[in-house]
Backbone as CSV, one residue per row, in Angstrom:
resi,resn,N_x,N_y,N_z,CA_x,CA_y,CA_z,C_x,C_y,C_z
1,UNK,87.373,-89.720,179.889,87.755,-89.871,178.500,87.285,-88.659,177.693
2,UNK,86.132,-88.489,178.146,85.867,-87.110,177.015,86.402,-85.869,177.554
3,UNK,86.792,-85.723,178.984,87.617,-84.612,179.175,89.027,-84.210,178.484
4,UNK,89.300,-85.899,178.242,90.513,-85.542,177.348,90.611,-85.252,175.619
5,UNK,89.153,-84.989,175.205,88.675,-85.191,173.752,88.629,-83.741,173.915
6,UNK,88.260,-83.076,174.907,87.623,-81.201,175.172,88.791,-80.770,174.900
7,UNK,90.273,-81.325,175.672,91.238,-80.378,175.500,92.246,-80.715,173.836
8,UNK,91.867,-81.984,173.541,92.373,-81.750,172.180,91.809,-81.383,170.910
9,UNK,90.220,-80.888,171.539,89.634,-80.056,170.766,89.903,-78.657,170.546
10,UNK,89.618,-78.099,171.963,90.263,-76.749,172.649,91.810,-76.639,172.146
11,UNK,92.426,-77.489,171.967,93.733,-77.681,171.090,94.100,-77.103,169.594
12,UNK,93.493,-77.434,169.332,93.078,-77.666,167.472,92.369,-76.201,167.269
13,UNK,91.848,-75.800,167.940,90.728,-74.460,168.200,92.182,-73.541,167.948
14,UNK,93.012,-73.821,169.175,94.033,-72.540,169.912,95.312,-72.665,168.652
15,UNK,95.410,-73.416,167.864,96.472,-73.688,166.890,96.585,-72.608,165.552
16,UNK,94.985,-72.164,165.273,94.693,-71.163,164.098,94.919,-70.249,164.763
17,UNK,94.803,-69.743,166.297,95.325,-68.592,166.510,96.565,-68.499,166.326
18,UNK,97.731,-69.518,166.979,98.714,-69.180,166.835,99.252,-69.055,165.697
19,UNK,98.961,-69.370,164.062,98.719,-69.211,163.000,98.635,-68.158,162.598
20,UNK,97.670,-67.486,163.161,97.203,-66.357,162.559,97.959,-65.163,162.876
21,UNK,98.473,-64.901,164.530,99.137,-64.413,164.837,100.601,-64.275,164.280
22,UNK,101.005,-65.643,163.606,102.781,-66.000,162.802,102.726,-65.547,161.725
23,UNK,101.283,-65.661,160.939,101.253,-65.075,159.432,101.175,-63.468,159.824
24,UNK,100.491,-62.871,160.543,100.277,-61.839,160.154,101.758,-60.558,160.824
25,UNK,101.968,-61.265,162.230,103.548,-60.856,162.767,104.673,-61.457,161.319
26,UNK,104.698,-62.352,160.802,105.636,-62.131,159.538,105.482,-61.281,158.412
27,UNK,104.190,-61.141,158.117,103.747,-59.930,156.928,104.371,-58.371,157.479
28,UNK,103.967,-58.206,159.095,104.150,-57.001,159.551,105.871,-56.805,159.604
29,UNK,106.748,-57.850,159.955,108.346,-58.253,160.107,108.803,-57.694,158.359
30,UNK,107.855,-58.755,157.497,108.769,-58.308,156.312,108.602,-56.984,155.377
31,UNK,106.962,-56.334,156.049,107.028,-55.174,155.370,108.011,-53.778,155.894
32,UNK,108.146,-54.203,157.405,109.130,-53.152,158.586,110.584,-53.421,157.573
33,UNK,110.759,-54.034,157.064,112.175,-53.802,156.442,112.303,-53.674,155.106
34,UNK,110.984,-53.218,154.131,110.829,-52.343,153.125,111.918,-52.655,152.288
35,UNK,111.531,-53.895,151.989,112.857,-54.422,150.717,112.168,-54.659,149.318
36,UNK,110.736,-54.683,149.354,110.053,-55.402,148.593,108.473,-55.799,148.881
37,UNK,107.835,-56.053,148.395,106.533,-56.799,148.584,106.745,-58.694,148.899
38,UNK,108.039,-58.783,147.921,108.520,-60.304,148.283,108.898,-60.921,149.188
39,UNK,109.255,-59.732,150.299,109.823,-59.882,151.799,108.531,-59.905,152.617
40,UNK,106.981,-59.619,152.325,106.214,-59.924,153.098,105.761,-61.366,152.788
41,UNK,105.716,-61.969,151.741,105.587,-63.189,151.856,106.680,-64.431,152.712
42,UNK,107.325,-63.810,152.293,108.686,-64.577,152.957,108.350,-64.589,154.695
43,UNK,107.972,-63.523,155.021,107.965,-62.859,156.654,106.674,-64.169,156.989
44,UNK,105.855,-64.109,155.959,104.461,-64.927,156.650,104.952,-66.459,156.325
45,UNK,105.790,-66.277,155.342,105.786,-67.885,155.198,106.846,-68.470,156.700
46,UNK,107.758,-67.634,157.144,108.620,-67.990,157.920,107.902,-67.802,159.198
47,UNK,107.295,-67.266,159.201,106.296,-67.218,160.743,105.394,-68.456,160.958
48,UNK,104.869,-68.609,159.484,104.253,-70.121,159.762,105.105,-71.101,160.218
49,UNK,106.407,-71.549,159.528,107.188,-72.604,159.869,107.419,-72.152,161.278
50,UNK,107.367,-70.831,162.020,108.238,-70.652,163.207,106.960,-70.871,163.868
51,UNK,105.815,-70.838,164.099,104.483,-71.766,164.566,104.141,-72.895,164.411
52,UNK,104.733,-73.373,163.454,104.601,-74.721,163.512,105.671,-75.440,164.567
53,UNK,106.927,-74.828,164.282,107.762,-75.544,165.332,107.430,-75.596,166.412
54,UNK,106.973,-74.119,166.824,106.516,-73.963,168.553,105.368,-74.795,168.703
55,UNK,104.526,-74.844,167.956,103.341,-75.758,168.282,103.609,-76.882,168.753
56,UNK,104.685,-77.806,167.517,105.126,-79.289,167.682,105.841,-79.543,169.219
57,UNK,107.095,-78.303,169.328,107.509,-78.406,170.507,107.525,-78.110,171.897
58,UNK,106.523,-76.780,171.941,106.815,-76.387,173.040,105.078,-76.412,173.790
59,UNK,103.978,-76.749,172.688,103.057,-76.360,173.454,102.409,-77.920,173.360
60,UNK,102.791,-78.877,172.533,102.544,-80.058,172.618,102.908,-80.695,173.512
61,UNK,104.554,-80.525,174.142,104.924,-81.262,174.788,104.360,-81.054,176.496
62,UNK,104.073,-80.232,176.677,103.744,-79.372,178.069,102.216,-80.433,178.361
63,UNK,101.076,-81.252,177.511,100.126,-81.871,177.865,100.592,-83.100,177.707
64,UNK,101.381,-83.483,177.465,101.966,-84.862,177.971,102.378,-85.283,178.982
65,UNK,101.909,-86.258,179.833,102.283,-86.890,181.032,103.277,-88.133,181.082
């Protein structure tokens, strides 16, 4: 039982990376196309939603039995 508490800890841990990595790859996406300062928010905000999806779908579903 608590082995399975480690990995949805270790879970929750690995989630701000992938976070961090979506905000900051969207800041870097919307400043590469130099439209604006408004396009880097946009870049991080859309990287978050595009981490959140992958989170929900692709890395959640893979520890389910």
């Amino acid at each position: 039982m608590s082995h399975h508490q480690h990995h949805n800890t270790e879970d929750r841990s690995l989630d701000s990376v992938y976070y961090i990595v979506a905000v900051l790859s969207g800041m870097f996406t919307g400043a590469i196309i130099d439209k604006g300062i408004i396009w880097v928010v946009v870049g991080a905000v859309l990287g978050l939603l595009t981490a959140a999806f992958f989170l929900k779908s692709a890395v959640r579903g893979r520890w389910q039995d």
